[in-house]
C-alpha positions as CSV (number, residue, x, y, z in Angstrom):
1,X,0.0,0.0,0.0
2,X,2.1,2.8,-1.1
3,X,1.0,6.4,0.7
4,X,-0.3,7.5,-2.5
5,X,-3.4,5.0,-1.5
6,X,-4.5,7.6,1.4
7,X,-8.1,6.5,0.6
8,X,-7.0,2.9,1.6
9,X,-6.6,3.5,5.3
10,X,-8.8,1.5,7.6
11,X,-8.7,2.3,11.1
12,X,-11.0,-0.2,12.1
13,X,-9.0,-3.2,10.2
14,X,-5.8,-1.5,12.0
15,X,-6.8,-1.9,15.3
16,X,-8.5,-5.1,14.6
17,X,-4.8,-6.2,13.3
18,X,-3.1,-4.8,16.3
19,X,-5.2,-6.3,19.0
20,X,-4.6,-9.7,17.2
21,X,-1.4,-9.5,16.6
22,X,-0.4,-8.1,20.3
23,X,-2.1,-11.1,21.7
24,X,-0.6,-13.7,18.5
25,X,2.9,-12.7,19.3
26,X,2.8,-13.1,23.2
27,X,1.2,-16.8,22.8
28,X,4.2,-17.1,20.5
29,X,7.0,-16.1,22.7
30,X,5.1,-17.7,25.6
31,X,4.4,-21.1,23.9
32,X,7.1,-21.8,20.6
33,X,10.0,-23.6,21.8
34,X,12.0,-22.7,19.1
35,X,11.1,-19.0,19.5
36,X,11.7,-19.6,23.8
37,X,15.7,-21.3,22.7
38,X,16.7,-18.3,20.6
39,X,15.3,-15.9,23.7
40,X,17.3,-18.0,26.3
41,X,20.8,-17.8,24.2
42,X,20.5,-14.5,23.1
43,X,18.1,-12.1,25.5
44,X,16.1,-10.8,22.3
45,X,14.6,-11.9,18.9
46,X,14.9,-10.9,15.4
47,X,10.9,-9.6,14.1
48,X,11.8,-12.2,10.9
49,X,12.4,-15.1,13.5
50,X,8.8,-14.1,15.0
51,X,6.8,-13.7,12.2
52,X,8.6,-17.2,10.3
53,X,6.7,-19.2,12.9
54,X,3.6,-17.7,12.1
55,X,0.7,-19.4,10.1
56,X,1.0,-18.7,6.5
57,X,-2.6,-16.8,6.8
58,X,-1.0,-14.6,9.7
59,X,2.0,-13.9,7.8
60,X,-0.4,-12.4,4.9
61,X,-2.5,-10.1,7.9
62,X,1.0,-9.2,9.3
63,X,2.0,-8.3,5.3
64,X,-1.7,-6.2,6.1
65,X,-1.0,-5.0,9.1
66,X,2.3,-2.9,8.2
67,X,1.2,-1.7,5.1
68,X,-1.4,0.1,7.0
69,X,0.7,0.8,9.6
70,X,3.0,2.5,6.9
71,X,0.0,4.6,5.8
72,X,-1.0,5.2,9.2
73,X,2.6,7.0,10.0
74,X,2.1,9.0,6.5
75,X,-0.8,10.2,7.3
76,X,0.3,11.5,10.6
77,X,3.1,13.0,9.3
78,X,1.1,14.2,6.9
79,X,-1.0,16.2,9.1
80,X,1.9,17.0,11.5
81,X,3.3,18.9,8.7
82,X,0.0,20.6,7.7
83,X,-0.5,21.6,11.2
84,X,-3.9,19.2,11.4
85,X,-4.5,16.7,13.8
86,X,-2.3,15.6,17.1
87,X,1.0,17.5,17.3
88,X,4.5,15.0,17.8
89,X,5.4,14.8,20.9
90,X,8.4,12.5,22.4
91,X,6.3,10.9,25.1
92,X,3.2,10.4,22.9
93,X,4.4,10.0,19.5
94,X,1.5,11.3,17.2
95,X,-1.6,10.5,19.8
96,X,-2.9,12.8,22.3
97,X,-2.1,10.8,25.5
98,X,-1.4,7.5,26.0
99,X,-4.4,6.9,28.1
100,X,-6.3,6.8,24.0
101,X,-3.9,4.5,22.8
102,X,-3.3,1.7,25.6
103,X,-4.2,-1.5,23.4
104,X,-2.3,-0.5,20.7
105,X,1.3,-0.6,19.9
C-alpha cells in the first residue's frame, strides 16, 4: 500500500490487526519452543524469527498490518506537517495521551 493510496486507510481493520497480533505474538513467545531457545541464548529476537513461525494466513494479515501501519505514519506525518490533527510529541508520538492508545502498539 504505497501512501499515495491515502483512501485505503482502515482504522478499524488497523486496530482489529493490532489487537490480534499483540495477543498472537505473546502466545508465541510464551508457547514456541523454538522462539523460547533463541530468547534464552541471546536475550532478544529478530521480528523475521517471529513472524517465520507464524501461520501462513498470519504472515499475509501481518503483510496487512504494516502496510497500514505505513499509511498510518504517512498520514500523521502528513498532518503534522500541515498543522492538522495531534502535534508529535516524544512521550506520545503522534496521539494525544497515552491513556487513547493503551491497546495499541
Amino acid at each position: 500500500m504505497e501512501p499515495n493510496n491515502l483512501d485505503k486507510w482502515d482504522v478499524a481493520r488497523y486496530n482489529e490487526l493490532n489487537g490480534y497480533f499483540r495477543i498472537k505474538i505473546k502466545y508465541l513467545l510464551e508457547s514456541d519452543p523454538f522462539l523460547m531457545e533463541i530468547i534464552a541464548q541471546q536475550n532478544s529476537i529478530a521480528l523475521p524469527d517471529l513472524v517465520d513461525r507464524m501461520s501462513l494466513d498470519d504472515q499475509q494479515q501481518w503483510a496487512e498490518f504494516l502496510a497500514l501501519d505505513k499509511l498510518k505514519l504517512h498520514l500523521n506525518i502528513q498532518n503534522h506537517l500541515e498543522g492538522k490533527g495531534t502535534p508529535y510529541s516524544p512521550e506520545n508520538g503522534f496521539a494525544s495521551d497515552s491513556a487513547n492508545n493503551e491497546n495499541l502498539w
